[in-house]
DSSP file (Angstrom, degrees, kcal/mol; ACC not computed):
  #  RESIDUE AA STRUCTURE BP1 BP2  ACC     N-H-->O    O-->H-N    N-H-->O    O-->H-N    TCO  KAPPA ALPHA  PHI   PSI    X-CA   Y-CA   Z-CA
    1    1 A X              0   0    0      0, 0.0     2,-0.2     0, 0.0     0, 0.0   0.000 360.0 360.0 360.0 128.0   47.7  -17.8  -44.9
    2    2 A X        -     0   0    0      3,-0.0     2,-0.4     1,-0.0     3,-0.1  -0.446 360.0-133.1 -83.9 165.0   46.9  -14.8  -42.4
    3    3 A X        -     0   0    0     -2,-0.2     2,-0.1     3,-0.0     3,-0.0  -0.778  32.9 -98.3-102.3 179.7   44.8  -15.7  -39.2
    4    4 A X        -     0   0    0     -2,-0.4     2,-0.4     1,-0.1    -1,-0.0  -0.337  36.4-106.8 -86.2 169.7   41.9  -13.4  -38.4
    5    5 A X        -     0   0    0     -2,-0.1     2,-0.4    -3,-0.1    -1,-0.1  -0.831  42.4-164.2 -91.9 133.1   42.6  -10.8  -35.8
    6    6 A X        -     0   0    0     -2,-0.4     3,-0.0    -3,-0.0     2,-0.0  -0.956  22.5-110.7-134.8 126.2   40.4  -12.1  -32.6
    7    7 A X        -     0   0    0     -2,-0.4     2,-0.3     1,-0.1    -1,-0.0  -0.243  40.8 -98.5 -59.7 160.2   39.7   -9.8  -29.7
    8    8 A X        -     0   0    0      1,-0.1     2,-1.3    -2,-0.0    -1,-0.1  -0.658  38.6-108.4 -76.2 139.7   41.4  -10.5  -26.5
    9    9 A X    >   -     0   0    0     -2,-0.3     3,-1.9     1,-0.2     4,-0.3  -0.506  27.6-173.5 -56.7  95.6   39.5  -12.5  -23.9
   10   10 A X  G >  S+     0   0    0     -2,-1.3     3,-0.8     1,-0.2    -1,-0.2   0.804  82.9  45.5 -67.6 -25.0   38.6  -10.7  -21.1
   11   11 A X  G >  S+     0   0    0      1,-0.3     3,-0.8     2,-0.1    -1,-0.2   0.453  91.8  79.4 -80.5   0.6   37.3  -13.2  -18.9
   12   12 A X  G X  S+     0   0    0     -3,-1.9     3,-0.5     1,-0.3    -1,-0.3   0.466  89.5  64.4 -85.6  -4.4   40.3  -15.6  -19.6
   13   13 A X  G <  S+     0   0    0     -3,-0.8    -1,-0.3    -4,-0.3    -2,-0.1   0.628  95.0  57.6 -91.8  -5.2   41.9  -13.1  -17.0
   14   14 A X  G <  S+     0   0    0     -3,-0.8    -1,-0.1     2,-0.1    -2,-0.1   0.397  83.1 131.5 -94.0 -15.4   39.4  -14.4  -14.3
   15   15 A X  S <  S-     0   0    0     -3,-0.5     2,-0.9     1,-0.2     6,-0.1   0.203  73.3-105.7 -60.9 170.2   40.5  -18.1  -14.6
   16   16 A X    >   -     0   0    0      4,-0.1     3,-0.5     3,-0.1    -1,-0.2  -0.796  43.8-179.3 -94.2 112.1   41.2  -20.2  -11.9
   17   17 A X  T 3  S+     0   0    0     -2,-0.9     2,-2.1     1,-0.2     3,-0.2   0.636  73.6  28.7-115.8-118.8   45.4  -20.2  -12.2
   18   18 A X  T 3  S-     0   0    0      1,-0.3    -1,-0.2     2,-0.1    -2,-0.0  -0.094 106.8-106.5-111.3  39.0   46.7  -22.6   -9.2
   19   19 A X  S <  S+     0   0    0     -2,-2.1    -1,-0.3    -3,-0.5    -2,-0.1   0.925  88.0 119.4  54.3  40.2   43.7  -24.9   -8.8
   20   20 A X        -     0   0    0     -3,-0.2     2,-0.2     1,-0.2    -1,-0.1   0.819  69.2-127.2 -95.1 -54.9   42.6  -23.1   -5.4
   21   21 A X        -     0   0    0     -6,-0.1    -1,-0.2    -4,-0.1    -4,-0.1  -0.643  39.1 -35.7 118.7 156.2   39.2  -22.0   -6.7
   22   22 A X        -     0   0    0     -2,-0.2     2,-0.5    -6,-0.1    -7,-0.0  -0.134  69.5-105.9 -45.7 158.3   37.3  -19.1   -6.9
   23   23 A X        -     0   0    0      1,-0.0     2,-0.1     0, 0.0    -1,-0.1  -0.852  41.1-174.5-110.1 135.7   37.7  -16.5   -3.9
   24   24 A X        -     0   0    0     -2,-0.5    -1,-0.0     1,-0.3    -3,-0.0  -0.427  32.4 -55.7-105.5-168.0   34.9  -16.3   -1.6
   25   25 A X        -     0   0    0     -2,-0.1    -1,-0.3     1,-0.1     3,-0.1  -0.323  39.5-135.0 -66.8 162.1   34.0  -14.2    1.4
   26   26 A X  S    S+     0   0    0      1,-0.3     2,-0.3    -3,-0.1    -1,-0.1   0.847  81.9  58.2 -30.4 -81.9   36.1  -14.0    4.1
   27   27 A X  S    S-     0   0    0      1,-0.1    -1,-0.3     6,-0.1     4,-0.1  -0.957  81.6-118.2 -91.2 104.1   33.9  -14.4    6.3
   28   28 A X    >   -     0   0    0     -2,-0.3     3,-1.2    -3,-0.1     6,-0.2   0.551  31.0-128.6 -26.0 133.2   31.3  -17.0    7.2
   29   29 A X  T 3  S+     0   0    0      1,-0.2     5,-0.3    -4,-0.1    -1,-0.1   0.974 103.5  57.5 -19.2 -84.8   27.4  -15.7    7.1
   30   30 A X  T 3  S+     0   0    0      4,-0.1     2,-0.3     2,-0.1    -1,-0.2   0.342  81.7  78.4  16.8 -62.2   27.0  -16.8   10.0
   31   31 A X  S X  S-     0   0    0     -3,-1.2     3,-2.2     1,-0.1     4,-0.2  -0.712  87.8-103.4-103.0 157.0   29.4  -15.3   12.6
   32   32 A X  T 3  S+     0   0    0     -2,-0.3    -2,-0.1     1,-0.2    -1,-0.1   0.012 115.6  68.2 -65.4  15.7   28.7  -11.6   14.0
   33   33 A X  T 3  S+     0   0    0     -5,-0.2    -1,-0.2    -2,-0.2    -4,-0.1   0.363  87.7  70.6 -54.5 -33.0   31.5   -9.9   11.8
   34   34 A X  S <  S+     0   0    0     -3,-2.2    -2,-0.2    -5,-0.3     2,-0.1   0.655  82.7  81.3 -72.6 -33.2   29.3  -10.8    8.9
   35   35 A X  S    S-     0   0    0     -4,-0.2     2,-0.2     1,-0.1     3,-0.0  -0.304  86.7-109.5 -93.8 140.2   26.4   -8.0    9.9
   36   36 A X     >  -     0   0    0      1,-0.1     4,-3.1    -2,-0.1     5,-0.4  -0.347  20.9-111.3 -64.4 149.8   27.1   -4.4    8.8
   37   37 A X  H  > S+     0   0    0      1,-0.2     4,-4.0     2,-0.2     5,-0.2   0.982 123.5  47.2 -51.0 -40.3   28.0   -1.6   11.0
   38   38 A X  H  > S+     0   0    0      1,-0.2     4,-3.4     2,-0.2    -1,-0.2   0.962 108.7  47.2 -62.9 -42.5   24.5   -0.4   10.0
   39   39 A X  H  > S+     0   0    0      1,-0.2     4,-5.0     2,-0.2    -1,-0.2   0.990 112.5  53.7 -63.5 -42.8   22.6   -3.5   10.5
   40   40 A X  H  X S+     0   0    0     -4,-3.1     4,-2.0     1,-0.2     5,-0.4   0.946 109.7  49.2 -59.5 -32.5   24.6   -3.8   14.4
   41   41 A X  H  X S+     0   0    0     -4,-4.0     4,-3.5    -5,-0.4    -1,-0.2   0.995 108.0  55.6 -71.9 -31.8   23.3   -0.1   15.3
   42   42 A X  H  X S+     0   0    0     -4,-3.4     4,-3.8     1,-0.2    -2,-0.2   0.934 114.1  38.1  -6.4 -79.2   19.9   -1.6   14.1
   43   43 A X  H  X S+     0   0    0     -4,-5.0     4,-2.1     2,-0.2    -1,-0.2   0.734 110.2  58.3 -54.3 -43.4   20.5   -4.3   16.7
   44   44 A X  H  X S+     0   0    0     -4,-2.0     4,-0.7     2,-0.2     5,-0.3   0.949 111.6  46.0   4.5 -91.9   21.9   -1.9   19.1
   45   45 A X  H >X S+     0   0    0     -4,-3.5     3,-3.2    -5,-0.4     4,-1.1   0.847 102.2  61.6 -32.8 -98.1   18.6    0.0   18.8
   46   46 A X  H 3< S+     0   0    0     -4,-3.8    -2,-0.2     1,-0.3    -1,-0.2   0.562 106.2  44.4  -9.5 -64.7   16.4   -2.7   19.0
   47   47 A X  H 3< S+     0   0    0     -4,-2.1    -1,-0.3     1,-0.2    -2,-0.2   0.327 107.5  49.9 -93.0  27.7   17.4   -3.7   22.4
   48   48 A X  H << S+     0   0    0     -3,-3.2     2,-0.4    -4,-0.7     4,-0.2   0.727 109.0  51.6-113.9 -28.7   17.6   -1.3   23.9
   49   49 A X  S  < S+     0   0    0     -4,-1.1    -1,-0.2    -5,-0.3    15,-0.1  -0.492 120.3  50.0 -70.5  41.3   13.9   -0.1   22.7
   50   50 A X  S  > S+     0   0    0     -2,-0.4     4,-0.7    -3,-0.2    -1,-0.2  -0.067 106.7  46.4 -94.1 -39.4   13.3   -3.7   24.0
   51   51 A X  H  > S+     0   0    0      2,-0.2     4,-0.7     1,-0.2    -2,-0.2   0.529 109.8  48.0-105.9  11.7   14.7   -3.4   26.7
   52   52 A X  H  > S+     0   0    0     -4,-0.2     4,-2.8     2,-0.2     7,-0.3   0.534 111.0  63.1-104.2 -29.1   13.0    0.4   28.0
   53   53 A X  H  4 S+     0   0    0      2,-0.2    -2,-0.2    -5,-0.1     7,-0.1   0.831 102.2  47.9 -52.3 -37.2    9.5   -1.7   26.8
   54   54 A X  H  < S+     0   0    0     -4,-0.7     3,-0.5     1,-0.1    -2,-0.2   0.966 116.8  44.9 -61.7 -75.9   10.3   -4.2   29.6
   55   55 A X  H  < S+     0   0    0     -4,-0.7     2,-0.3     1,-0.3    -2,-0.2   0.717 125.3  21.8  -8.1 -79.6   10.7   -1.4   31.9
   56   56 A X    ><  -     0   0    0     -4,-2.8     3,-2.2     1,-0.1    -1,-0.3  -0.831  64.7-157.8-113.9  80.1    8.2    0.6   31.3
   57   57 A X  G >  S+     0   0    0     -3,-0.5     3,-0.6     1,-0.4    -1,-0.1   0.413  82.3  80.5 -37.5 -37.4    4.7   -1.0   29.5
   58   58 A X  G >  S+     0   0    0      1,-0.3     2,-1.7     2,-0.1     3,-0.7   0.884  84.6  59.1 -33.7 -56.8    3.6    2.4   28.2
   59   59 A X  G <  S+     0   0    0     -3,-2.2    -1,-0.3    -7,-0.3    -2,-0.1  -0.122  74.1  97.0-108.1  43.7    5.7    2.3   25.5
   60   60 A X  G <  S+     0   0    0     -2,-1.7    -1,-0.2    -3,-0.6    -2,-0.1   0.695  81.4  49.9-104.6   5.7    4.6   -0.6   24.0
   61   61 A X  S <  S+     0   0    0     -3,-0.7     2,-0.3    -4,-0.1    -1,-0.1   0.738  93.0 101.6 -92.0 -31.1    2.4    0.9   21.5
   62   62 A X        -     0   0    0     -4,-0.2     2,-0.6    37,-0.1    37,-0.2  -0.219  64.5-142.5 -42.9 109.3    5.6    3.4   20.4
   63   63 A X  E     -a   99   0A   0     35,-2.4    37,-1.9    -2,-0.3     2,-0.4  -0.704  11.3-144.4 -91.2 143.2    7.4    2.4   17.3
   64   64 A X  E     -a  100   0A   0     -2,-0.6     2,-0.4    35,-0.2    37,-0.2  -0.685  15.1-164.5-112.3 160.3   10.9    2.8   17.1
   65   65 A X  E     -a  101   0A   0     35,-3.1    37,-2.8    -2,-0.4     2,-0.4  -0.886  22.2-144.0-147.4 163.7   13.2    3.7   14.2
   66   66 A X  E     +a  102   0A   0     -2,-0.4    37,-0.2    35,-0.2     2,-0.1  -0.978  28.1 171.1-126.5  89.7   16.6    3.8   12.8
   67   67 A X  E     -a  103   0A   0     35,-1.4    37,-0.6    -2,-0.4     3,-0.1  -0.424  31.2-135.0 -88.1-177.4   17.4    7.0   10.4
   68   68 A X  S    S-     0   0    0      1,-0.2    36,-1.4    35,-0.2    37,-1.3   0.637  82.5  -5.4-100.4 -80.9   20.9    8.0    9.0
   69   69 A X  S    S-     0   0    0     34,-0.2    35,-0.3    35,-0.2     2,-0.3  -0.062  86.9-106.5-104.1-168.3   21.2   12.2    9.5
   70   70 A X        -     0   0    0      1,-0.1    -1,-0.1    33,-0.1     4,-0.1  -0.671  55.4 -66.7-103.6 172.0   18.1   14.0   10.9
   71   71 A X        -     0   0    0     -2,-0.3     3,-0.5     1,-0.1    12,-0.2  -0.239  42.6-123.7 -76.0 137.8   16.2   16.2    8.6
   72   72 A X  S    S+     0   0    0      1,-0.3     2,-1.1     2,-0.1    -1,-0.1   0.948 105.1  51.1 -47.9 -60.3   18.0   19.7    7.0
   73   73 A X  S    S-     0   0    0      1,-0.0    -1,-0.3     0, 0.0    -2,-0.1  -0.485  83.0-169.0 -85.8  69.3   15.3   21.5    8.3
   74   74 A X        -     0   0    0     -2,-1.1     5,-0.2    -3,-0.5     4,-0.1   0.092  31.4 -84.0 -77.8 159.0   14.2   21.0   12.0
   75   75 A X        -     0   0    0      1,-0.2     4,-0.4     2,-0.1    -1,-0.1   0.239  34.9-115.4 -34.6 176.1   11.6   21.9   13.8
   76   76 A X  S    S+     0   0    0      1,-0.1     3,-0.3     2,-0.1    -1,-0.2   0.831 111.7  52.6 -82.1 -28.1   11.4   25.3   15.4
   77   77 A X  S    S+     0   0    0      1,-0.2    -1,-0.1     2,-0.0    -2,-0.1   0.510  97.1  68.4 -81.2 -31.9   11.4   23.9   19.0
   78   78 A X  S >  S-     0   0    0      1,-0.2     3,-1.1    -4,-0.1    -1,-0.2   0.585  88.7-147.2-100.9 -16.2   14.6   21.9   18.5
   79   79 A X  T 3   -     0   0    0     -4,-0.4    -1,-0.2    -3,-0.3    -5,-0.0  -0.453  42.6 -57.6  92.8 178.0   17.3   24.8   18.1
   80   80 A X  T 3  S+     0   0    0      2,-0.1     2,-0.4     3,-0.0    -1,-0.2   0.125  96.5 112.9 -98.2  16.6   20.3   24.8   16.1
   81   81 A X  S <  S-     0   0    0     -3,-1.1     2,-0.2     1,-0.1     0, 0.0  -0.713  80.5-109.0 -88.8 143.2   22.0   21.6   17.7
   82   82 A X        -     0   0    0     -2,-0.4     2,-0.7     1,-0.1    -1,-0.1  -0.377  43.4-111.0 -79.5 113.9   22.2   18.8   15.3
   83   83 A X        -     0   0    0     -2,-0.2    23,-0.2   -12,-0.2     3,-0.1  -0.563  25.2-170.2 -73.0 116.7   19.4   16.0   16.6
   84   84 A X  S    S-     0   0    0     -2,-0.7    19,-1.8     1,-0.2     2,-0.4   0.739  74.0 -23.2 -81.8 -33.7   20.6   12.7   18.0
   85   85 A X  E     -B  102   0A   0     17,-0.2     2,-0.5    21,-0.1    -1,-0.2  -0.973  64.2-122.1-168.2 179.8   16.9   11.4   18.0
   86   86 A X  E     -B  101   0A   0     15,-4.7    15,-1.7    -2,-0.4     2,-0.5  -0.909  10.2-148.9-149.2 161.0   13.1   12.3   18.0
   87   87 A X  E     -B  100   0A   0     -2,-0.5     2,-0.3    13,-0.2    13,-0.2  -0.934  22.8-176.3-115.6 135.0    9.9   12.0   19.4
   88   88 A X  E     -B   99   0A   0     11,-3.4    11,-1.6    -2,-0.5    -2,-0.1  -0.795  22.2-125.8-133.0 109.3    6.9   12.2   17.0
   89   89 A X        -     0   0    0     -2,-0.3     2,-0.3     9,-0.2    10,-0.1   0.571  25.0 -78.0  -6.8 149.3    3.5   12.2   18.2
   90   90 A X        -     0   0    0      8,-0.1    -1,-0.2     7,-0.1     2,-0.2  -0.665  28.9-166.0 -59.0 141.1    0.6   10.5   17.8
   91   91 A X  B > > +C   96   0B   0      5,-0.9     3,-1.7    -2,-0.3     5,-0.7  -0.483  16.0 166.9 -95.4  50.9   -1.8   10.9   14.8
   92   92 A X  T 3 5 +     0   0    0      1,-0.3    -1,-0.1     2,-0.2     5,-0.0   0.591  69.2  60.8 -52.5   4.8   -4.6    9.5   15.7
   93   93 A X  T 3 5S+     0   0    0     -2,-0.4    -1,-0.3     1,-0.1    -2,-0.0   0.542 112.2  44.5-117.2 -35.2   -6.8   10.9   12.9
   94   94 A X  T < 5S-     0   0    0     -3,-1.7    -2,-0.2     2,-0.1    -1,-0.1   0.107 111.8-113.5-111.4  19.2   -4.5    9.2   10.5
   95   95 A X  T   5 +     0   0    0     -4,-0.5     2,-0.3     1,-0.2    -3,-0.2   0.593  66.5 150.2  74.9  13.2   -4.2    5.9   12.1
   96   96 A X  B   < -C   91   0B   0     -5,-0.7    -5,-0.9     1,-0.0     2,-0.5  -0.700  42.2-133.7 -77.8 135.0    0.1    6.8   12.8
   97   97 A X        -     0   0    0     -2,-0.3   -34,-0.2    -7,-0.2    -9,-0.1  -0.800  33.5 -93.1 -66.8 105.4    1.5    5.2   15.9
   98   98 A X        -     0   0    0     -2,-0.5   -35,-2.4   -36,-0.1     2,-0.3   0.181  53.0-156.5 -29.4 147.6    3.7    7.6   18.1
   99   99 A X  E     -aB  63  88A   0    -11,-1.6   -11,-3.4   -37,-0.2     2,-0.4  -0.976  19.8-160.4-140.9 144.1    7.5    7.0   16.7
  100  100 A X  E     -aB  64  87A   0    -37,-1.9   -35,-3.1    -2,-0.3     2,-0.5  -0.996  17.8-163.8-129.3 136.8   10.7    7.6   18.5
  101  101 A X  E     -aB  65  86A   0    -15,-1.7   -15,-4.7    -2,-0.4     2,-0.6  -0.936   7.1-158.0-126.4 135.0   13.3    7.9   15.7
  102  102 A X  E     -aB  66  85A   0    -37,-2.8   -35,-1.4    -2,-0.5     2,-0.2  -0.908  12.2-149.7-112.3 110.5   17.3    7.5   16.7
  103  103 A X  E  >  -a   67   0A   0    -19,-1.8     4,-0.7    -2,-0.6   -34,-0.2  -0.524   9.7-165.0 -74.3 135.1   19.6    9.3   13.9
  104  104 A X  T  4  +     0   0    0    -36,-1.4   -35,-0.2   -37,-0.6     5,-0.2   0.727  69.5  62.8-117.9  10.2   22.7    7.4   14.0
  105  105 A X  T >> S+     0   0    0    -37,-1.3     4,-2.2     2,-0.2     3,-1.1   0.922 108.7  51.1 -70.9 -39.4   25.6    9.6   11.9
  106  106 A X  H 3> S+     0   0    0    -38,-0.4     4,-0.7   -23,-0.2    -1,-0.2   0.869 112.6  41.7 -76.4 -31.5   25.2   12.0   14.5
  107  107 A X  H 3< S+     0   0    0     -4,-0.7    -1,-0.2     1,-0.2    -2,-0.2   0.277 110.6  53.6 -97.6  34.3   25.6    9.4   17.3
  108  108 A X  H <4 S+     0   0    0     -3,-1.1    -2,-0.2     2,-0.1    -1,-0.2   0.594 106.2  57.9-104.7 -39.1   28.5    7.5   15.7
  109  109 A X  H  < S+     0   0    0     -4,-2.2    -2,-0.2     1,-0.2    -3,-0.1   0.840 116.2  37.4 -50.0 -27.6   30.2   11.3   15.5
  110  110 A X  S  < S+     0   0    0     -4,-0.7    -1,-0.2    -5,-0.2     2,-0.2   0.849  97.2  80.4 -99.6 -40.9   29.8   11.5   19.4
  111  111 A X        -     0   0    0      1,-0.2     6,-0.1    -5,-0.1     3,-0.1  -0.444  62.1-154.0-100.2 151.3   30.4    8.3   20.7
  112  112 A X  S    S-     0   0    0      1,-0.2     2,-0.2    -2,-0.2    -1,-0.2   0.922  76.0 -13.5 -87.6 -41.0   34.5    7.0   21.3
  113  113 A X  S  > S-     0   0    0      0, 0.0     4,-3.2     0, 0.0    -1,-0.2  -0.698  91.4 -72.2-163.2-176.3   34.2    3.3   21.1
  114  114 A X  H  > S+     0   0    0      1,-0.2     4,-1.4     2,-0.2     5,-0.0   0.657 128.9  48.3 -67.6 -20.6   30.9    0.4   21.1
  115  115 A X  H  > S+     0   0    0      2,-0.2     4,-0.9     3,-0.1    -1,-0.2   0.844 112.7  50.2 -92.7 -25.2   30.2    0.8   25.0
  116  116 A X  H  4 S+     0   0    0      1,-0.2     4,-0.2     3,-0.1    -2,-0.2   0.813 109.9  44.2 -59.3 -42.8   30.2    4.4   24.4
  117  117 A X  H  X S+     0   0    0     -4,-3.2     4,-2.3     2,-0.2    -1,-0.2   0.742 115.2  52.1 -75.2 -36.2   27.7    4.4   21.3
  118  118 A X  H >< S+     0   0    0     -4,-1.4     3,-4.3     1,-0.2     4,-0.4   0.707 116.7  42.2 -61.4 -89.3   25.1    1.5   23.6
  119  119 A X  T 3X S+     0   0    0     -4,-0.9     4,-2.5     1,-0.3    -1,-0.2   0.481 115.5  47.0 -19.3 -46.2   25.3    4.3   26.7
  120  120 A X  H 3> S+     0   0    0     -4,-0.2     4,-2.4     1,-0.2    -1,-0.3   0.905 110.4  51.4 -78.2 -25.6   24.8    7.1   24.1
  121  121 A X  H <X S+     0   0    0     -3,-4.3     4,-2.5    -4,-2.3     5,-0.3   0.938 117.6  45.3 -73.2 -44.6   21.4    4.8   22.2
  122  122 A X  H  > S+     0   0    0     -4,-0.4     4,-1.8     2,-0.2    -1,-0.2   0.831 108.6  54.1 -55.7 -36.0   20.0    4.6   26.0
  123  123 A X  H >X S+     0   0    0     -4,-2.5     3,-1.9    -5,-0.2     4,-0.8   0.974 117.9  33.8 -19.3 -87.9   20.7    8.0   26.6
  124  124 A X  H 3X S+     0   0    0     -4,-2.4     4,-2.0     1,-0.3     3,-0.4   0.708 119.2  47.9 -44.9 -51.5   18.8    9.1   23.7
  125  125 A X  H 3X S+     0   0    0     -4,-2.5     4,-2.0     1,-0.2    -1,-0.3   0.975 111.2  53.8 -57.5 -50.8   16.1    6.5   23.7
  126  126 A X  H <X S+     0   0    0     -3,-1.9     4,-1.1    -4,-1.8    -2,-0.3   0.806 115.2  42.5 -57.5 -32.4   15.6    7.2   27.7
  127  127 A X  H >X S+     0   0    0     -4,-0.8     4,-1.6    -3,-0.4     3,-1.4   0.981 111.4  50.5 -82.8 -53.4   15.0   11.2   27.0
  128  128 A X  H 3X S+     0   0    0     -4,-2.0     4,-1.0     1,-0.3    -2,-0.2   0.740 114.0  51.6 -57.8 -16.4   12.8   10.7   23.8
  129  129 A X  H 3X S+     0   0    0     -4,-2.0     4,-1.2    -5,-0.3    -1,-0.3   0.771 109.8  47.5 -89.7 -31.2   10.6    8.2   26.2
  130  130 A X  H <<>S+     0   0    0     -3,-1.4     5,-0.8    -4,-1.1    -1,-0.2   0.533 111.5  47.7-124.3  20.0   10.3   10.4   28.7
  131  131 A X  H  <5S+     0   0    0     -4,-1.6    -2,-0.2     3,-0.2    -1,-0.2   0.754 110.7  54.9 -38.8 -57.0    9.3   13.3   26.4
  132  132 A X  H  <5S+     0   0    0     -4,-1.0    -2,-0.2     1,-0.3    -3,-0.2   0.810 118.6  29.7 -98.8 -43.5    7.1   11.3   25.0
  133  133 A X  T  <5S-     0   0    0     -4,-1.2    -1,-0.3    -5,-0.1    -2,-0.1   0.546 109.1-106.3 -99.1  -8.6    5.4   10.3   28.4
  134  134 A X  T   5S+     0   0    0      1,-0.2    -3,-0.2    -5,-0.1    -4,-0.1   0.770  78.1 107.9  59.9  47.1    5.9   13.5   30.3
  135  135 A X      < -     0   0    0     -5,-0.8     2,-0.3    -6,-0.2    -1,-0.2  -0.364  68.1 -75.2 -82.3 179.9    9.0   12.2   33.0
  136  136 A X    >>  -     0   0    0      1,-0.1     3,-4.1    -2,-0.1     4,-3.2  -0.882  37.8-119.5 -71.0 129.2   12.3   12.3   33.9
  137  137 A X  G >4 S+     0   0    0     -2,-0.3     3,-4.3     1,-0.2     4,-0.4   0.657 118.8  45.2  -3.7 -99.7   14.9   10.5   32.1
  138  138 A X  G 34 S+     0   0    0      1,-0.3    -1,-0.2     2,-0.2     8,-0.0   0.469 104.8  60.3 -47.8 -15.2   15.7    8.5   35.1
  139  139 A X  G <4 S+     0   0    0     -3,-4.1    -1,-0.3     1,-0.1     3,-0.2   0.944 109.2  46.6 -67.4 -43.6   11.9    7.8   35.9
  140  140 A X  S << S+     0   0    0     -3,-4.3     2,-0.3    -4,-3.2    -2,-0.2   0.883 132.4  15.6 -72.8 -38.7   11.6    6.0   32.2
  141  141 A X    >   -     0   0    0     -4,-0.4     3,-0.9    -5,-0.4    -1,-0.3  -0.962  67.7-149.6-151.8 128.9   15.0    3.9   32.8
  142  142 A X  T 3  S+     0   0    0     -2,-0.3    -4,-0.1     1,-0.3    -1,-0.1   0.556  91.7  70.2 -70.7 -14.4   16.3    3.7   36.3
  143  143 A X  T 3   +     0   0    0    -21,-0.1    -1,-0.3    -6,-0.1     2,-0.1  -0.100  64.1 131.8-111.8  66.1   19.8    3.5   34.6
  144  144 A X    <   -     0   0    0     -3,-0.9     2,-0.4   -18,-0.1   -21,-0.1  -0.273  68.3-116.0 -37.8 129.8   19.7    6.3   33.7
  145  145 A X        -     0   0    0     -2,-0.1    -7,-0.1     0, 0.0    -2,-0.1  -0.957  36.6-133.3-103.9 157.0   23.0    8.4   34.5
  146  146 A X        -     0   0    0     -2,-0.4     2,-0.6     1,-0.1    -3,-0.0  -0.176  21.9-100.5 -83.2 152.0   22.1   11.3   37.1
  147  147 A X              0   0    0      1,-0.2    -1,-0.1    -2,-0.0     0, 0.0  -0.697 360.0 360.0 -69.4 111.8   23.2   15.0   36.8
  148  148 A X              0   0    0     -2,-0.6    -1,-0.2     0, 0.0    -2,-0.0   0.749 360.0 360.0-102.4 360.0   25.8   15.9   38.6
């Protein structure tokens, strides 16, 4: 008597072999390790467009935003330098909110380390704000750093 030919089990390779268990993350939910690079520049952003709102009250009606690259084709005004952020107007005719939008590949390219990249998201947030309002940097956030 032959036996049948039977496929192999592929999921018998999955099993649990020394009674540990299945492997799970690494790392707890929880703990700040957990968050994506993307989601921390998010955060990054956030408070620091939280923290130029404090500042300055104007801007509370500005929404702020998070892209990856800035757009292949930029405006005519903006030159050939690759854009770290933007100011986009109000529409009022179309109900749009004025938007300041922070690209972040180009300011992960720039910046050396995490204190480098907050300094460089204040920059950038502190110029588009005081575009957006007709200032100086340093008028929109007093830390501003000065031209030497």
């Amino acid at each position: 008597m032959t036996l049948p030919d039977i496929p192999p089990r592929w999921g018998a390779r999955r099993r649990d072999r020394h009674g540990r268990g299945l492997r799970g993350p690494v790392i707890a939910p929880n703990l700040p390790a957990w968050r994506t690079r993307r989601e921390r520049f998010d955060r990054l952003v956030a408070e620091s467009a939280a923290r130029l709102v404090r500042i300055n009250p104007r801007l509370r009606s500005v929404e702020f935003a998070v892209e990856e690259i800035p757009p292949s084709e930029p405006s005519a005004w903006e030159g050939h330098a690759i854009a770290v952020g933007r100011y986009f107007p109000a529409d009022r005719a179309s109900g749009v909110a004025a938007r300041i939008v922070v690209y972040r590949r180009p300011l992960l390219t720039r910046a050396q380390d995490a204190a480098d990249l907050a300094e460089l998201v204040r920059m950038v947030l502190a110029e588009q704000a005081a575009q957006m309002l007709g200032l100086r940097p340093d008028e929109v956030d007093p830390d501003y750093p000065e031209d030497d």
